[in-house]
C-alpha positions as CSV (number, residue, x, y, z in Angstrom):
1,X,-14.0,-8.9,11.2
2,X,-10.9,-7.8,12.3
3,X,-10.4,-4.0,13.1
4,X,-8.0,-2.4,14.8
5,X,-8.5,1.0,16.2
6,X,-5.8,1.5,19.1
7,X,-6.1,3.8,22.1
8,X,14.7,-13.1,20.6
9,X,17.1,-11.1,18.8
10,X,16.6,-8.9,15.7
11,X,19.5,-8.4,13.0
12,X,20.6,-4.7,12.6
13,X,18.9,-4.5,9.3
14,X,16.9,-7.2,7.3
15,X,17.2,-6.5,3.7
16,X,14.1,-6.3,1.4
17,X,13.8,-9.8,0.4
18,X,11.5,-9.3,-2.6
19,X,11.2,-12.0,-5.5
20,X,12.1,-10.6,-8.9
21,X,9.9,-11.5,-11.4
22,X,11.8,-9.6,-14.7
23,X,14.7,-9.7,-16.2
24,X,14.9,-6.1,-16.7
25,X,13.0,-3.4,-14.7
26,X,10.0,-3.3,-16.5
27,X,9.6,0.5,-16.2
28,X,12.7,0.9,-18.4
29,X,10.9,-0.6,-21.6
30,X,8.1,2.1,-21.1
31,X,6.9,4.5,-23.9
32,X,7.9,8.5,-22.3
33,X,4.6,9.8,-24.4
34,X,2.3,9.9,-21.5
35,X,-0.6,9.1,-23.7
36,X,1.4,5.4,-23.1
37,X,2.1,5.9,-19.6
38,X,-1.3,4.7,-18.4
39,X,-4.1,2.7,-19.6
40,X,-7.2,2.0,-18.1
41,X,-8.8,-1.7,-17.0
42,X,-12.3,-2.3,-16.0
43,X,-12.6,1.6,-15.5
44,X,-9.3,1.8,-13.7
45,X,-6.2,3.3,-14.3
46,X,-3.0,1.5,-14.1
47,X,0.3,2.5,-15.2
48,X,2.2,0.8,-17.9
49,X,4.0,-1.9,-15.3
50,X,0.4,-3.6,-15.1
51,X,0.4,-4.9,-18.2
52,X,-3.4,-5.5,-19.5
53,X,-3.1,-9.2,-20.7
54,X,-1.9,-9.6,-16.5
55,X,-5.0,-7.9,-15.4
56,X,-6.7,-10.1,-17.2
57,X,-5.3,-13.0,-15.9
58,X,-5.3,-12.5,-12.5
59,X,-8.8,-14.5,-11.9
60,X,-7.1,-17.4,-12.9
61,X,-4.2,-16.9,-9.7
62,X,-4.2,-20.1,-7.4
63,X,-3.6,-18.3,-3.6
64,X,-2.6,-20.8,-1.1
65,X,-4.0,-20.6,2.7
66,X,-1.0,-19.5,4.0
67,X,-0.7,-16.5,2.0
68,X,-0.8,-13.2,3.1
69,X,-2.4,-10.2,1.2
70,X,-0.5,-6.5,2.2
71,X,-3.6,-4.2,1.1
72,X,-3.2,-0.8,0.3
73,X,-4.5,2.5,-1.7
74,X,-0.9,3.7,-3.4
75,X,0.9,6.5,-0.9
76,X,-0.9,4.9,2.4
77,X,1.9,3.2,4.2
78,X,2.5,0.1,2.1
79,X,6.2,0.1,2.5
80,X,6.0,0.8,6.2
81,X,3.9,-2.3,6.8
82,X,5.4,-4.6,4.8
83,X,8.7,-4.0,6.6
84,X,7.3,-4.0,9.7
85,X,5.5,-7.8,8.6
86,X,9.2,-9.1,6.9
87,X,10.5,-8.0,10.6
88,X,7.7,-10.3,12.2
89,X,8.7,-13.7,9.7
90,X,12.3,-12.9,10.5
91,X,12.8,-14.1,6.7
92,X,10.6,-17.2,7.1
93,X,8.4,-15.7,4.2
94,X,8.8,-13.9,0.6
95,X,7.8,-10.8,-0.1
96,X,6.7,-10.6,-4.0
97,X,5.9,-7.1,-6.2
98,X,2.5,-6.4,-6.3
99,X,0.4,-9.0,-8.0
100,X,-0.4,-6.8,-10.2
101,X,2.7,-5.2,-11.1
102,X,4.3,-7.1,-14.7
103,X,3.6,-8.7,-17.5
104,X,1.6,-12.2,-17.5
105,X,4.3,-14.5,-16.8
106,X,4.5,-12.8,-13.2
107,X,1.1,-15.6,-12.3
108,X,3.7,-18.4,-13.2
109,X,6.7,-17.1,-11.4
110,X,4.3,-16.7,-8.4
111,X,3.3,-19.9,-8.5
112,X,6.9,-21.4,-8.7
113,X,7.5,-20.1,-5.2
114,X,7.8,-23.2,-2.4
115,X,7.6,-20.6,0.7
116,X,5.2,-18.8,2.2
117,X,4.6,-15.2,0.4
118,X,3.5,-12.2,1.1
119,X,1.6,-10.6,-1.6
120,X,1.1,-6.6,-1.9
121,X,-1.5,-5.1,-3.8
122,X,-3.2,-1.8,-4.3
123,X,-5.9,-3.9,-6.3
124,X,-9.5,-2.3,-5.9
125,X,-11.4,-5.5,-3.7
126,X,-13.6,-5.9,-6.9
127,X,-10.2,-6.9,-8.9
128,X,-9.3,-9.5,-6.0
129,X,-8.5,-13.2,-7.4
130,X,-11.3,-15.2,-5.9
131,X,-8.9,-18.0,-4.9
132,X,-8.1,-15.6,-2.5
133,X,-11.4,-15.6,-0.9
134,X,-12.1,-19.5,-1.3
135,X,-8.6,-20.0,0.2
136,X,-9.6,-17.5,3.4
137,X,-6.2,-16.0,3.0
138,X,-5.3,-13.5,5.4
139,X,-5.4,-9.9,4.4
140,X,-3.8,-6.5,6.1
141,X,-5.4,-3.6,4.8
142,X,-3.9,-0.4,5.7
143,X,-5.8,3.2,5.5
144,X,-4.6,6.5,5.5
145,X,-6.8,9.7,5.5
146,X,-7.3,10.7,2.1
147,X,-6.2,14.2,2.7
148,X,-2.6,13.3,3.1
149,X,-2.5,10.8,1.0
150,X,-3.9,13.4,-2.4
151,X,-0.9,15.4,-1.3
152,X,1.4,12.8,-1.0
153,X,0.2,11.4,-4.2
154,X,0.5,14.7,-5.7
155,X,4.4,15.4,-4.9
156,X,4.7,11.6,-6.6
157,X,3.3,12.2,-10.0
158,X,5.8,15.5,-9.9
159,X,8.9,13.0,-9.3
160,X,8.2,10.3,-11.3
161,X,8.5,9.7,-15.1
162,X,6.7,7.0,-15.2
163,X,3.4,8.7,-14.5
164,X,1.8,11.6,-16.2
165,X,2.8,15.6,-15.7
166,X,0.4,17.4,-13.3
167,X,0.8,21.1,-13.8
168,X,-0.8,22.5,-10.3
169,X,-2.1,20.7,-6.8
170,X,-5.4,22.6,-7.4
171,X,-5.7,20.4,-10.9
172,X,-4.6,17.7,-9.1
173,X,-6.9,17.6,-6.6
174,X,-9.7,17.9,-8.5
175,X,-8.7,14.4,-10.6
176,X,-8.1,12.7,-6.9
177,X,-11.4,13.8,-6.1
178,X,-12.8,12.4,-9.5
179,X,-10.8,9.1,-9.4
180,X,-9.0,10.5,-12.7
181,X,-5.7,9.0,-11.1
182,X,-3.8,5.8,-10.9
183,X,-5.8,3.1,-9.1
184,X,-8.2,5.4,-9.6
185,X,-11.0,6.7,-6.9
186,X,-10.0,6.6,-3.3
187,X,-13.6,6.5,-2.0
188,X,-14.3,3.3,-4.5
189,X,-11.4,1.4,-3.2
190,X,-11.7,1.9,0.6
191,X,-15.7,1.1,0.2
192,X,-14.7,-2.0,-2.2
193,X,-12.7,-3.2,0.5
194,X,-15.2,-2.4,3.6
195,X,-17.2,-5.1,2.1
196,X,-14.9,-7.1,4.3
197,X,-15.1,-5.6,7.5
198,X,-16.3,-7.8,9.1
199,X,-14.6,-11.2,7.7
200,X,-11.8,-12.2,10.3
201,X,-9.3,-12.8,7.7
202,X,-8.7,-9.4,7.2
203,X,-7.6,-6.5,9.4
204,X,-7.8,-3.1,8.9
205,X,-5.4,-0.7,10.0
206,X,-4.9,3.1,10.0
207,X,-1.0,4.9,8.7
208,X,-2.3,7.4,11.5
209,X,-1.6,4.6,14.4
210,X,1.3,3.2,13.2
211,X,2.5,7.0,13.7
212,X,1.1,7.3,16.6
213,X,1.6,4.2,18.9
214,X,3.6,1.7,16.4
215,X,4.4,-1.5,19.2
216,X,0.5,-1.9,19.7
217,X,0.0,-2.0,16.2
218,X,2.5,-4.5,15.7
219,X,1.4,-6.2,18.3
220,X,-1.8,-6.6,16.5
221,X,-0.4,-7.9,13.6
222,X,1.6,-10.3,15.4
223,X,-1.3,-11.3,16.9
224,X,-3.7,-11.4,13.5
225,X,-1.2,-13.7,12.0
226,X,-1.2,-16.2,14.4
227,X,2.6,-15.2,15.2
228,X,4.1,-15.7,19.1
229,X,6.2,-12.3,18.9
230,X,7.8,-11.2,22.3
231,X,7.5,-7.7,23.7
232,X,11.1,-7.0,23.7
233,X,11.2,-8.6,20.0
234,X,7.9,-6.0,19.1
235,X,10.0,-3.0,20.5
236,X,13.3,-4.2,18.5
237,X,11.0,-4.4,15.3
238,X,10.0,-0.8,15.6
239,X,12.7,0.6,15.9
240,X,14.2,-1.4,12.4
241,X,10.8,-0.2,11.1
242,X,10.6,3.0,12.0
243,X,9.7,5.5,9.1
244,X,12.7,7.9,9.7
245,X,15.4,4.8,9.8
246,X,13.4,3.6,6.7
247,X,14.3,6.6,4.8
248,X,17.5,6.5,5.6
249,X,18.6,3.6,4.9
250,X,16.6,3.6,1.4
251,X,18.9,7.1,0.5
252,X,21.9,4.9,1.5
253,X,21.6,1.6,0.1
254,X,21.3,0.4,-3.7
255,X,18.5,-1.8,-3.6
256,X,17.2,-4.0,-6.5
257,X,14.9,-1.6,-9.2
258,X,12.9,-4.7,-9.1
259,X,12.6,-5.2,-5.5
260,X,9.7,-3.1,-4.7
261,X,6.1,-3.3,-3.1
262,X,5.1,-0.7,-5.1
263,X,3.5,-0.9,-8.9
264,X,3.8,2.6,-9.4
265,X,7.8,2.8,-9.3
266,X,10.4,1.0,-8.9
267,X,12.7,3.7,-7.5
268,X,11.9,3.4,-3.8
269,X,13.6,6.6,-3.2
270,X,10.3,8.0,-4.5
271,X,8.5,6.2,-2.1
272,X,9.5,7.9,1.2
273,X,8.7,11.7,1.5
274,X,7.8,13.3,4.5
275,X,5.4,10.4,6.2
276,X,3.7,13.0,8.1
277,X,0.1,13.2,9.9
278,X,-1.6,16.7,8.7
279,X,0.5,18.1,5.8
280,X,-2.5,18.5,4.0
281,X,-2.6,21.4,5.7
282,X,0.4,23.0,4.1
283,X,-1.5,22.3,0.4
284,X,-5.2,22.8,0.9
285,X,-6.6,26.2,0.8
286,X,-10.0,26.7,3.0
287,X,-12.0,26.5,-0.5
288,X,-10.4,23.4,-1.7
289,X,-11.0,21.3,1.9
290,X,-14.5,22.6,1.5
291,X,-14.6,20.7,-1.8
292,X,-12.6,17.4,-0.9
293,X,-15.1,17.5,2.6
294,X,-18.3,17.7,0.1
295,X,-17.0,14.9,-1.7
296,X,-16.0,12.9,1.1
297,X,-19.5,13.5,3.0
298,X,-21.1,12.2,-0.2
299,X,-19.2,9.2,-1.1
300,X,-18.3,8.0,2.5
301,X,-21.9,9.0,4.0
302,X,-22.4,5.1,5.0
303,X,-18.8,4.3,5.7
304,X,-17.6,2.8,9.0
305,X,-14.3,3.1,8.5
306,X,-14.6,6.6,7.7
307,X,-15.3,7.9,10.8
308,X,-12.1,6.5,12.4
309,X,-9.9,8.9,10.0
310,X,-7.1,11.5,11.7
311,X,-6.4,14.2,9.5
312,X,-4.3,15.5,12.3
313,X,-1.4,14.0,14.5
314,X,-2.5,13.2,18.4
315,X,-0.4,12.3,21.5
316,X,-0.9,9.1,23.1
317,X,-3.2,9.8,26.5
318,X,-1.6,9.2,30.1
């Protein structure tokens, strides 16, 4: 396994350099009657950008070796990490939508690509291509605590169309806790993946240390993906990668509606909110984290990686 828990010139900016895979953004062909909005695949939810007869197809994908998987439950740091590994290839690689995000000629398109790629995913690990496995592709799976990310997820389904209405966090949270969401259950897709903790093709990684000492975690990734980064190259990349500058330049620049690591939107000004460590906080009421902890003490009793969560931001140690 590989699992990370912490204690040259860069251009200004490298763009997002995803591969369109549609003509038109698929999300603007989508039925509004939210009974259409999202259908459900081997017990999961998806949205109406995973088309079923792709879901279906994905066993039959061809990976390569020298693809990389970018692993994620949605609203965990997907974005972040991905910009942070484009940074690393210094455009030597392709970053592609979500394997699962389009209609079934997305498995052709894929495989017309000559370069290296870069696949995301917020695929449960059950869902995974097996040519994945037989290939021993390297895979970055990044965590969040669960706490932040039902908030997070919650101000998302307000602000986005393409996903259905919530009418109050406290009936949110109750279908977060119940997997009742897209991707469905966060419990069943962090456990799905632990299965590979310890395979050293993948890495797991927590949004709470990229927060809180970003060049060691990039270091690690360097490192992970067999890269020769410098130190003065690391610091350079965070800095282009950091959340805040992220933000910014997402709000200023008109990027691609179909350049996107995200299959729940392909408005990435939807994607970037507050990025914070703790804002839980400002949502749950003492009853409610009672709930979410009885539910997390059940699912994740036998969990590893459970017990390396932050649900609050800490200061590095002198």
């Amino acid at each position: 396994m590989s699992f990370f828990i912490p204690s040259s010139q860069l251009p200004l900016r490298i763009a997002w350099q995803t591969t369109s895979f549609f003509q038109s953004d698929p999300w603007n062909n989508m039925s509004q009657k939210e009974d259409k909005l999202v259908h459900t695949f081997n017990g999961i939810p998806f949205t109406s950008g995973s088309s079923p007869e792709l879901l279906k197809s994905l066993v039959t994908f061809d990976a390569r070796e020298e693809d990389v998987l970018l692993v994620s439950y949605p609203k965990s740091g997907t974005h972040w990490l991905a910009e942070v590994i484009m940074h690393l290839y210094a455009s030597k690689a392709a970053l592609t939508s979500p394997i699962e995000f389009g209609d079934v000629s997305k498995l052709d398109q894929l495989n017309r690509l000559s370069c290296k790629r870069i696949i995301p995913t917020h695929l449960d690990g059950n869902m995974l291509p097996p040519s994945f496995r037989l290939q021993q592709c390297k895979a970055v799976y990044i965590i969040r605590n669960p706490k932040d990310i039902a908030v997070s997820m919650f101000h998302y389904y307000k602000a986005n169309p393409n996903l259905p209405t919530v009418d109050s966090w406290p009936n949110f949270l109750e279908m977060f806790l119940t997997g009742d969401v897209v991707y469905g259950s966060w419990f069943d897709h962090v456990l799905s993946w632990e299965k590979l903790i310890h395979d050293k093709d993948t890495l797991f990684l927590f949004f709470e240390d990229m927060k809180r000492d970003l060049p060691t975690v990039v270091k690690k990734v360097s490192t992970f993906l067999g890269l020769n980064t410098s130190e003065s190259r690391i610091n350079d990349i965070c800095k282009k990668s950091s959340f805040s500058e992220m933000k910014t330049n997402t709000e200023k620049e008109n990027h691609d509606p179909n350049h996107t690591v995200c299959a729940l939107t392909s408005n990435r000004k939807l994607i970037f909110r507050k990025g914070a460590i703790g804002d839980w906080k400002n949502h749950f009421t003492p009853k409610q984290n009672r709930m979410f902890e009885e539910t997390f003490n059940k699912k994740m009793a036998f969990s590893e990686v459970a017990k390396h969560l932050v649900y609050e931001y800490q200061t590095m140690a002198n």
